[in-house]
C-alpha positions as CSV (number, residue, x, y, z in Angstrom):
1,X,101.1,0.0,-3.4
2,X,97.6,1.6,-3.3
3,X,96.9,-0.6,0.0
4,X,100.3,0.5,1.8
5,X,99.1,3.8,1.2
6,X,95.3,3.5,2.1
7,X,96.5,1.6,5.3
8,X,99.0,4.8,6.3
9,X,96.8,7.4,6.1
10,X,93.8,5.4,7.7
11,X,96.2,4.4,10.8
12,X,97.5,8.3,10.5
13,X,94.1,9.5,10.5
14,X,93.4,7.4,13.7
15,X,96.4,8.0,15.3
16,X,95.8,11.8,15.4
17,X,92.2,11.5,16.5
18,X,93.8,9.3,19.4
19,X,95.9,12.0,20.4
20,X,93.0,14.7,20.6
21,X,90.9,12.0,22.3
22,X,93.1,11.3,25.2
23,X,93.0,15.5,26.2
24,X,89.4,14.2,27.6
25,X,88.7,10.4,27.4
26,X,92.5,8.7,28.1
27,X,91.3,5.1,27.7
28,X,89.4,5.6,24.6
29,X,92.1,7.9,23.3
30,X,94.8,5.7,23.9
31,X,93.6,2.8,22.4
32,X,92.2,4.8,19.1
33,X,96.1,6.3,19.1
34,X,97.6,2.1,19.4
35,X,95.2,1.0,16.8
36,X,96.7,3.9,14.2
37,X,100.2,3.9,15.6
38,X,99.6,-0.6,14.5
39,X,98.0,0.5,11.3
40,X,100.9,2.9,10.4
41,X,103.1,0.0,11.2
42,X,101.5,-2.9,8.9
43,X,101.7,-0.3,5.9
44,X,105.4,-0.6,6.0
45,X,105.4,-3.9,5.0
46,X,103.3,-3.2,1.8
47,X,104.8,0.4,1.4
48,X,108.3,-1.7,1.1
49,X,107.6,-4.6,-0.7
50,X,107.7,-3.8,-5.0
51,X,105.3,-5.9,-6.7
């Protein structure tokens, strides 16, 4: 559960920054904003699973 949660808030964290990135580098803001949005999305699978 701890890594589900570590894992979201990193990818959140990065996703964020992507946005605010992209206002003045779009490349390097898009692709810090896919890396979070693909972080976000692995977490589900550890947020769901119940050890």
């Amino acid at each position: 559960m701890k890594k589900g949660k570590i894992l979201f808030l990193l990818g959140l964290a990065l996703y964020m920054s992507g946005i605010y990135l992209s206002t003045n580098w779009v490349v390097t803001g898009a692709a810090i904003g896919v890396t979070g949005g693909l972080l976000m999305g692995a977490s589900t699978y550890y947020l769901a699973m119940k050890n």
